[in-house]
C-alpha positions in Angstrom: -12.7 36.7 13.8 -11.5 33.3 14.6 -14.0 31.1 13.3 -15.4 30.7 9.5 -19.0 30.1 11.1 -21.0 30.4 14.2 -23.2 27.9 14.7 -26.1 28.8 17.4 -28.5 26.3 19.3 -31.8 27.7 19.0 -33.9 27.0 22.0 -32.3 28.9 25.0 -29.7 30.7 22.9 -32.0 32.5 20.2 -35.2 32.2 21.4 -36.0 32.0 25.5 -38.2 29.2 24.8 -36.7 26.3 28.0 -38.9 27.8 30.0 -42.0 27.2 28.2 -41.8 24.4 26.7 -40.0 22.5 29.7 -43.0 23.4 31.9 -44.9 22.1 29.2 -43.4 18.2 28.7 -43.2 18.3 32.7 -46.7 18.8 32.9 -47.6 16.8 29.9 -45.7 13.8 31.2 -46.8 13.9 34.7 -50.7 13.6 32.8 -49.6 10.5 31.2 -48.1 8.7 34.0 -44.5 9.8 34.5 -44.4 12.3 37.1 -41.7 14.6 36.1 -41.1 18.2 37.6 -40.1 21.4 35.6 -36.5 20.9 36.7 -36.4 16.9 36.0 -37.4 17.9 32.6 -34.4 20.6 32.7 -32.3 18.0 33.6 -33.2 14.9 31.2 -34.3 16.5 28.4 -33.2 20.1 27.5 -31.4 20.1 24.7 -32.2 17.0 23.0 -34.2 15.5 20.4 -37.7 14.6 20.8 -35.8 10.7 20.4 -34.5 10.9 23.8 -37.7 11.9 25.2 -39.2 8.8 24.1 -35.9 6.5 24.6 -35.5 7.6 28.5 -39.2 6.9 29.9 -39.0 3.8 28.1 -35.8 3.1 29.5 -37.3 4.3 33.0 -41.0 3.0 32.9 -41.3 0.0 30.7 -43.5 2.3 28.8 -43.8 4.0 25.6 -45.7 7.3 25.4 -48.7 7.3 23.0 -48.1 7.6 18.7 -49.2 11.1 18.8 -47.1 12.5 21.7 -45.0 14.8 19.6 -47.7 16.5 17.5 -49.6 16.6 21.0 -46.5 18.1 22.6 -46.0 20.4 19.8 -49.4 21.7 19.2 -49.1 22.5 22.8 -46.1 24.1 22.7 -46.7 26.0 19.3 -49.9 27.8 21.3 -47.8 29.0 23.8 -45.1 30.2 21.7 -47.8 32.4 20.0 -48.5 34.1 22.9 -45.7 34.3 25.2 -42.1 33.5 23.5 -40.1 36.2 23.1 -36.4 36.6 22.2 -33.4 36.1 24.3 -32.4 39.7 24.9 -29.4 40.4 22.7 -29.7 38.1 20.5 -30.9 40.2 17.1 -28.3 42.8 17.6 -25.1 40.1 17.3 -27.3 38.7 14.6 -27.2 42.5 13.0 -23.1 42.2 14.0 -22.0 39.2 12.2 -23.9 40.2 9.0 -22.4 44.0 9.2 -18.5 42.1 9.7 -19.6 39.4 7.3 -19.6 36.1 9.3 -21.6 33.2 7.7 -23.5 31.6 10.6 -26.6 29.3 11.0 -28.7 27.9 13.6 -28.6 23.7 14.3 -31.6 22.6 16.7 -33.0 19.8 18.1 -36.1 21.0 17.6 -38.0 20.7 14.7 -37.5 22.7 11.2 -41.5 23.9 12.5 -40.7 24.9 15.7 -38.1 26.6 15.1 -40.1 28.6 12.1 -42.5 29.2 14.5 -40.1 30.9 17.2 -38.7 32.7 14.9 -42.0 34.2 13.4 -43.1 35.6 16.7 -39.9 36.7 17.8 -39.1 38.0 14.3 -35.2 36.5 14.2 -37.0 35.2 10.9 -35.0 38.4 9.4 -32.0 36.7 9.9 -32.0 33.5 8.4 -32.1 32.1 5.0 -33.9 28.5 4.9 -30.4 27.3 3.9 -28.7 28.2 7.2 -31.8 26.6 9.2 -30.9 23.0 10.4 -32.6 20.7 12.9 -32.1 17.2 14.2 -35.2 15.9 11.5 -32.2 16.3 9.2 -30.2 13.6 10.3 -30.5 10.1 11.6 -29.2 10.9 15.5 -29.5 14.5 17.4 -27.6 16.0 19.9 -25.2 14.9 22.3 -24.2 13.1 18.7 -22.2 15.0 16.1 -24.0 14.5 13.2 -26.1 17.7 13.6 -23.2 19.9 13.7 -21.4 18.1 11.0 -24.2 18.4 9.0 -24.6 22.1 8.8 -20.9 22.7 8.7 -20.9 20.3 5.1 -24.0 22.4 4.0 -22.2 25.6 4.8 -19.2 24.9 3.2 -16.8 24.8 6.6 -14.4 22.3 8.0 -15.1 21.4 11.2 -12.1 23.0 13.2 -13.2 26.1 11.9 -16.1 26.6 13.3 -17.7 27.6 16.7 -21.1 26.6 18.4 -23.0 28.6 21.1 -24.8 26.3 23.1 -26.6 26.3 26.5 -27.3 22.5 27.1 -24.8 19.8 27.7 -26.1 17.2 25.2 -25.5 20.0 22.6 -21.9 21.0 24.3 -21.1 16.9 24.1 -21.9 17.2 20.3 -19.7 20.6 19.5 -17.0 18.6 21.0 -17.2 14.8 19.3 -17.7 17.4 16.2 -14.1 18.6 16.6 -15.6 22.3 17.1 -15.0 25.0 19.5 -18.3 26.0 22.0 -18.8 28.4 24.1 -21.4 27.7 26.8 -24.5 30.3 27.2 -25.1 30.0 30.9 -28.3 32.5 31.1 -30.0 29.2 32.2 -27.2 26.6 32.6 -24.4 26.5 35.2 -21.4 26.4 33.6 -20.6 22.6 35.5 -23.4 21.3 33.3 -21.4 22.8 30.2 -18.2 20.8 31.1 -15.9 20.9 28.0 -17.0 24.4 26.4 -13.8 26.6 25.8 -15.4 29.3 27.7 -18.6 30.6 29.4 -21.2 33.6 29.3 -24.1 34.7 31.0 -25.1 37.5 28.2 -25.7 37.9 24.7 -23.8 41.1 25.0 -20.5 39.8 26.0 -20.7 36.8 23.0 -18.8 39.1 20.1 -16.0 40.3 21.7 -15.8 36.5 23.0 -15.9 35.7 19.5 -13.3 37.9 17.9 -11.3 37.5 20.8 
């Protein structure tokens, strides 16, 4: 193994939850007065912190969406996770291989420290993670494409930078791997790999990630 840590993203990578909950802000943005189809919301926000959300309609409209749009946005999400999110097909079983070869890793989302409780609940990836490894942008002042995310979990794991390696599927959260002075690799299940510009290398299954990995 090359790496002292694997960092994952969560949403897309662990847990195939983009297409939920993008369907979800597109629809729930289009209510409020910003039309916005499932792949503008792809586009714009996937991958980032609820911040940008906020910062980019504002930047586009004028307008700010209303005080409660994230518990809104949330609650709505958090029903749907209940009953349809499920997780991304191969993910538990590298889980299961960097424990059985003894690699640290951890997870560092944009999302919330609930949401990403909640996905892992219902997909049951809550078997593989301590509350130490769990990190989320609410931990730090800016989220992804800034570094401090990924910096932040590699201090609180006990890593230097260079010697880790993030699995990401969005470009905001390949744009922060990189201005962290980390190796990614981009997940491109969802993403072409042109949106992933930068990552050291690309695949489309969870399968293929270990030998990538301890390549």
């Amino acid at each position: 193994m090359r790496y002292d840590l694997v960092i994952f993203d969560n949403d897309g990578v662990l847990v195939d939850s983009e297409p939920i909950s993008n369907t979800l802000l597109a629809g729930y943005l289009t209510e409020l007065g910003h039309p916005t189809t499932y792949e503008e919301s792809v586009r714009d926000y996937m991958g980032s912190a609820m911040h940008r959300i906020h910062e980019l309609v504002e930047e586009r409209s004028g307008q700010r969406l209303p005080a409660d749009f994230d518990e809104t946005f949330h609650a709505r999400v958090f029903a749907a996770f209940q009953a349809e999110l499920e997780a991304v097909v191969g993910a538990a079983d590298v889980l299961k291989g960097l424990v059985a070869a003894g690699v640290p890793y951890c997870v560092a989302s944009s999302g919330s420290h609930e949401r990403i409780r909640v996905g892992h609940r219902k997909t049951g990836l809550d078997a593989w993670f301590r509350d130490e490894t769990i990190f989320s942008a609410e931990d730090v002042g800016r989220g992804k494409p800034w570094p401090d995310l990924f910096l932040h979990a590699a201090e609180r794991m006990g890593v230097a930078p260079e010697r880790c390696v993030v699995v990401e599927d969005s470009g905001p959260g390949v744009r922060a791997a990189l201005a962290a002075g980390m190796d990614v690799y981009g997940f491109t299940a969802m993403t072409p790999r042109e949106k992933l510009t930068g990552a050291k290398g690309f695949f489309g299954r969870m399968d293929e990630l270990p030998a990538i990995l301890g390549s």
